[in-house]
N, C-alpha and C positions, 0 to 999 in steps of 0.2 A: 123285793123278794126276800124273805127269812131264809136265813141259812138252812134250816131243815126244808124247804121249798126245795132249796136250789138240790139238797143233798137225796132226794125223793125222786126229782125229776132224774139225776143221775144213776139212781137204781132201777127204777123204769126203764132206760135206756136197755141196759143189762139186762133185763128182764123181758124187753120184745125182741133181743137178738137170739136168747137161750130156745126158744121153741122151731122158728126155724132151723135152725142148724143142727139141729135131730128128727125135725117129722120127715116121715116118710124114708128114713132109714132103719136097715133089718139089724139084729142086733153084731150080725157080724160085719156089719158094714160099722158100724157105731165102736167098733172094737178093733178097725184097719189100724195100721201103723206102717210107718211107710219105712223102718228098720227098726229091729230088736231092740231098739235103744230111747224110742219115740215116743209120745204118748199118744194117745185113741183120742176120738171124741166123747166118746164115753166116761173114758176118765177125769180129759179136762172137765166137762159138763157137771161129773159127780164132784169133783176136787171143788171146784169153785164157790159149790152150792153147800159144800159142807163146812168150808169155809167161812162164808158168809154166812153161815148157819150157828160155827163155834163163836168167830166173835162177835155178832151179831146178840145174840141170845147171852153172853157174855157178860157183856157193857151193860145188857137190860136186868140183868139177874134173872132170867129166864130157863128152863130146860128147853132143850135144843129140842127144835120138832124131828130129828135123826130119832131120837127115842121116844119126845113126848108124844107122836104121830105114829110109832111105829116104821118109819121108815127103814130104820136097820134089820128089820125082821122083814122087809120087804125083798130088801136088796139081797140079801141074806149073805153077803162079802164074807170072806174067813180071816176078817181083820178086828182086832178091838174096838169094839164101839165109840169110842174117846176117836180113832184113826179120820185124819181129815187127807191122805195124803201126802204131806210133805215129808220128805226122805224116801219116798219109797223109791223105789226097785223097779227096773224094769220089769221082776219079775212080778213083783205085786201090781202094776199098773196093767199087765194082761190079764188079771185075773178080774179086773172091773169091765164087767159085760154083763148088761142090761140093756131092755127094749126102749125105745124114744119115748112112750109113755110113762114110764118109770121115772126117767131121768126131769120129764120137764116137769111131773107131779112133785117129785120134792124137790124142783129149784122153784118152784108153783108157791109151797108150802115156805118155803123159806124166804121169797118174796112177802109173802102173807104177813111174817113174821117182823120183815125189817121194818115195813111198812108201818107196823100195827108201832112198833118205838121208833123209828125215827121222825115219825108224823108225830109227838106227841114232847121231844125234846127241845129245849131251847139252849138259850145260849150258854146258860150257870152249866147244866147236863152237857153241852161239847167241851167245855173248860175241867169238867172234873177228869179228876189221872186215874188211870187204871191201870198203867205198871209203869214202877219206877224202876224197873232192871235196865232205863233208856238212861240216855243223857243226850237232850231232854226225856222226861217224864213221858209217856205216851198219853194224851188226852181222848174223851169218847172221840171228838171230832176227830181227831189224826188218828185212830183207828180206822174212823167207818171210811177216811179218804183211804185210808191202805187196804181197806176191804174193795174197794172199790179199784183202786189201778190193779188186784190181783187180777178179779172177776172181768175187769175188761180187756186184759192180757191173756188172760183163760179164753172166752168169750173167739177173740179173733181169734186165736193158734185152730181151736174147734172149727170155725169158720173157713180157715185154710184150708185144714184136713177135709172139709164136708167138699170143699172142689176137688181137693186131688179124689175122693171116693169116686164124687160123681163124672171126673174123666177115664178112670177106671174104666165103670159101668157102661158111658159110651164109647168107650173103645172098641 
């Protein structure tokens, strides 16, 4: 198996867990938090995808489908466009509420995207660096692997969340 096999098969993974763990919830259900302090599913789901989305598109030299698609004028968030997420606030992470449809179309799209570069990299393209603010260097591979433990960190936390909703609901 080639490394980008193995690293495909692994975003797949990610990618049949994100649809579940939004269909068939309402957007307030997708926006629960279980204290002021917590994050939604909603948010994990957006956070993940925008993430995989910045570096993703990144590494490829690519515009991020968040604006080449439209997405940001979808969502229509009151955050900067460049915004993936990280540092926010609990009080910005309530204001990410959106319908299940929303949310799986652009992790849909952003899937689309990894797919389309990392089905097409080899080995020289994981070895090239793309920021030396590391020590080590950070390589496209040891990116797309930290894009990946975020997403499948994100990924379960949503997962969680979509149980405690659904004991919620039959309560």
């Amino acid at each position: 198996m080639r490394t980008n096999e193995l690293l495909l098969d692994a975003f797949e993974r990610v990618h049949q867990l994100v649809g579940p763990v939004v269909t068939g919830l309402s957007p307030e259900e997708l926006a629960f938090r279980p204290d002021a302090q917590a994050n939604s599913i909603a948010w994990l789901v957006w956070h993940l995808a925008r993430v995989q989305d910045d570096h993703v598109a990144d590494v490829a030299g690519l515009e991020q489908v968040w604006t080449a698609q439209g997405w940001a004028d979808r969502f229509g968030l009151p955050f900067d466009v460049k915004a993936h997420g990280y540092g926010h606030t609990a009080a910005e992470v309530a204001q990410v509420v959106a319908p299940a449809d929303l949310l799986a179309g652009y992790h849909e799209a952003v899937h689309a995207l990894t797919v389309g570069y990392v089905g097409a990299v080899d080995a020289a393209e994981l070895d090239r660096i793309v920021d030396t603010r590391w020590d080590p260097p950070v390589s496209v591979g040891v990116r797309l692997v930290s894009v990946l433990g975020d997403t499948l960190q994100h990924v379960g936390q949503a997962a969680y969340l979509r149980g405690l909703v659904e004991r919620r609901r039959n309560a």
